[in-house]
C-alpha positions, 0 to 999 in steps of 0.5 A: 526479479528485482522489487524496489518499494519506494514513497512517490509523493508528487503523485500521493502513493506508494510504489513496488516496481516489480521488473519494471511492472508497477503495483501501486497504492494512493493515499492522502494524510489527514492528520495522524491517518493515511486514507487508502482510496485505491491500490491496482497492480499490472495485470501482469502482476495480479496473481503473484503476491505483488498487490501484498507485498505492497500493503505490507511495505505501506503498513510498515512505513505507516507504522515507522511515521506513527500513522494509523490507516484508514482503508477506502479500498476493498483490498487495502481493507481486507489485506489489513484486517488479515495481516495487520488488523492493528493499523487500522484507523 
């Protein structure tokens, strides 16, 4: 199964296609922060690492811009303080 991870800006998040099923995670930029309100998977995808696999590719592009992110969500908050506690605004 193919995964393509990519920047939606007109729609303010960031996206990992999964075979056609869609993990997602929106965000806004407020200086040298993005602010992580809500990320959700298909419920097909729950289970399989997806919603994961997502919050490590945004932590990655975070990191590329020199941003620091600030997790509104309670997954992207949790995700973060076990996998990368050092992006953490």
């Amino acid at each position: 199964m193919t995964e393509t991870f990519s920047h939606n800006p007109a729609k303010s998040r960031y996206e990992l296609d999964v075979g056609g099923l869609l993990a997602f995670a929106d965000y806004q930029r407020n200086g040298h922060r993005l602010v992580i309100p809500h990320v959700e998977a298909d419920p097909a995808l729950r289970g399989t690492g997806a919603a994961g696999r997502l919050m490590s590719k945004v932590a990655e592009a975070a990191r590329s811009e020199g941003l620091k992110i600030v997790p509104l969500c309670s997954y992207a908050s949790a995700w973060l303080r076990r996998n990368d506690p050092e992006m953490i605004a």
